[in-house]
FITIFI-663002 format. One line per 8 residues: number of its first residue (from 1); for each residue z, y, x of C-alpha. Coordinates in steps of 0.5 Angstrom, whole numbers, plus 500, padded with zeros to 3 digits. Layout:
N
NUM	Z Y X; ...
//
This chain:
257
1	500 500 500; 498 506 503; 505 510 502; 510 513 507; 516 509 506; 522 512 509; 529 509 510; 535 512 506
9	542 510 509; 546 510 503; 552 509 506; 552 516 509; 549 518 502; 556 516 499; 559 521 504; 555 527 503
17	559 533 500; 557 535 493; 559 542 488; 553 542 485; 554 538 479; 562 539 481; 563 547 482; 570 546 484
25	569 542 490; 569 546 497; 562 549 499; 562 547 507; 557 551 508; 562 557 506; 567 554 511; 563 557 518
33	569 556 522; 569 549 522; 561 549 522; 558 545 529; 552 544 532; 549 551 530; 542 553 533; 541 559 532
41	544 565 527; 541 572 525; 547 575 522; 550 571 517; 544 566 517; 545 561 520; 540 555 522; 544 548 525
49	544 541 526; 545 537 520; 551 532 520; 549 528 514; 543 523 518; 541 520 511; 534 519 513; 534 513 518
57	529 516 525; 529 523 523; 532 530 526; 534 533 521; 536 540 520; 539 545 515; 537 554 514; 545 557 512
65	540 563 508; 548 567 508; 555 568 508; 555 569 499; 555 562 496; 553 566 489; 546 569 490; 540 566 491
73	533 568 494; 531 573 487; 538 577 488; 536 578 496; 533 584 498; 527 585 501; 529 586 509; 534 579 508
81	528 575 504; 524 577 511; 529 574 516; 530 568 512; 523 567 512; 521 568 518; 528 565 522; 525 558 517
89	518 559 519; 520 560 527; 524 554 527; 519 550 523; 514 553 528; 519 550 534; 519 544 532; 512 543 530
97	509 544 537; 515 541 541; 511 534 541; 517 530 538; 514 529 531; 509 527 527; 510 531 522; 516 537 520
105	518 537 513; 521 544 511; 524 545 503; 529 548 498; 533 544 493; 536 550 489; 539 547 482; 542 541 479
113	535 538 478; 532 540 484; 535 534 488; 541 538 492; 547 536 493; 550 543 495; 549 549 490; 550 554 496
121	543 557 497; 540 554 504; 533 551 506; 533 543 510; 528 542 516; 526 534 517; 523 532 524; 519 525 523
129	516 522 530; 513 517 525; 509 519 518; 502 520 515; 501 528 514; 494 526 510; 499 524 505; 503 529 504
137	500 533 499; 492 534 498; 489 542 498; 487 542 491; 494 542 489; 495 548 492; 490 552 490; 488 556 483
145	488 562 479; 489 568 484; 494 573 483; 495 578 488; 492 578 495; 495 582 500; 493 582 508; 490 575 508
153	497 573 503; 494 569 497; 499 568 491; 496 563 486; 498 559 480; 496 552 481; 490 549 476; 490 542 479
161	498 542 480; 501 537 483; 507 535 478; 505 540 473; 509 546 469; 507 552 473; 507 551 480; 505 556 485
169	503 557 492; 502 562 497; 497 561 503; 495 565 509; 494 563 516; 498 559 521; 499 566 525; 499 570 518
177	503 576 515; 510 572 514; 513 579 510; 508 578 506; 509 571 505; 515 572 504; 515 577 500; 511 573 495
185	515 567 496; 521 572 492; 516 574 487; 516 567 485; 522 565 485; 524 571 480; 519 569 475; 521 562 476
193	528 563 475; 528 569 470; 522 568 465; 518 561 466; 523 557 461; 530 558 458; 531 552 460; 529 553 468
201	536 552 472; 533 550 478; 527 550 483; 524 547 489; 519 550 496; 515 546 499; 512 548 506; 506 544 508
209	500 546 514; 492 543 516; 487 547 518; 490 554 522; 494 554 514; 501 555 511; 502 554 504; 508 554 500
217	509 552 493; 514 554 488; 516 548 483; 521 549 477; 525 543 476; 527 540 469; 527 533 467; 520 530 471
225	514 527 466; 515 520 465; 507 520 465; 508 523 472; 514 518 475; 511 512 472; 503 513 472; 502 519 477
233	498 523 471; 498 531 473; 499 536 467; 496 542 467; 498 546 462; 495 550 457; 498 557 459; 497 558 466
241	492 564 465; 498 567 462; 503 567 466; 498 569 471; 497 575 467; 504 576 466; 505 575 474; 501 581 475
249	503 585 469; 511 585 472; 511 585 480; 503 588 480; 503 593 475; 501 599 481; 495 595 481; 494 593 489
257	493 587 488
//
């Protein structure tokens, strides 16, 4: 079966910290002082080994975005959305072309349904010496309706989603405009998280590369599609022109698409 198949250590799973089903737990990543084999930091953001290694073979690596447990990437400004980005893709970058890996997987779990354990707001790097990157993601999902472009930064809605329900993604180049990318990034956060659904608790960001490439895809998380999960059957549902208008309308209004 042409599938990457990685191993889950359960026995460390079971040993994992948990508050985003239990709020009353304490958050780890609140308690700096105790944190060990920190990287790198720019201010309160801070980037680290992590010390749960469920993935068997694999480095695996963890973004602190802040020192506030209770705001997430829409309430950043626009200065601390840049350094979050640009710390994650510089270190993404690092890893990339430290000839260790095959492939580095770089992602946010944010919310109950977004398959995270801590609710405090951070991003997760994954190096993995053996991996098949062509099956990672096929290029139509992340391609679609244009909503804006600036500097080369595209940001679109997906017509060929990969799970489906309003996915979108940014694309620029390798060495493009992080700011921007960033930038976009947050806009689409906000939407997911403010106006895409009343039942929308949660999201994901996926990074990938090929080709001189970055992209990034937005993904609201709710319950997954039984076609999906059972039949690999991808909806495309029959409002994506309006929420694409409707990006437009609240974040582009000035025109300068």
């Amino acid at each position: 079966m042409n599938i990457n198949l990685l191993k889950f250590n359960t026995d460390i799973g079971r040993t994992k910290p948990e508050n985003m089903i239990h709020a009353e737990n304490a958050c780890p990543f609140c308690d700096v002082e105790h944190l060990t084999d920190i990287i790198d930091t720019d201010g309160d953001i801070i980037f680290l080994r992590n010390k749960y290694h469920v993935v068997e073979g694999a480095d695996q690596f963890v973004l602190i975005e802040g020192r506030n447990c209770n705001i997430d990437m829409p309430n950043y400004s626009t200065e601390k959305m840049r350094r979050v980005i640009g710390m994650g893709i510089r270190h993404w970058r690092e890893l990339l072309a430290s000839g260790k890996y095959e492939e580095v997987l770089f992602f946010k779990n944010y919310g109950p349904m977004s398959g995270g354990t801590i609710r405090h707001p951070h991003m997760q790097l994954v190096g993995l010496p053996r991996l098949k990157s062509e099956l990672l993601f096929d290029e139509a999902e992340l391609r679609g309706i244009v909503i804006a472009e600036r500097v080369g930064v595209e940001l679109n809605i997906s017509n060929c989603p990969r799970v489906g329900f309003g996915e979108f993604n940014i694309v620029t180049d390798f060495d493009g405009a992080l700011d921007t990318l960033a930038d976009f990034l947050q806009i689409a956060v906000h939407y997911v998280s403010n106006f895409f659904s009343k039942r929308t608790t949660s999201y994901n960001i996926f990074f990938y590369h090929r080709a001189g490439k970055i992209f990034a895809k937005v993904m609201s998380r709710n319950a997954t599609s039984p076609y999906f999960v059972g039949y690999n059957i991808h909806f495309l549902p029959n409002n994506v022109e309006r929420i694409a208008a409707e990006v437009r309308s609240y974040y582009f209004d000035d025109g300068a698409n």
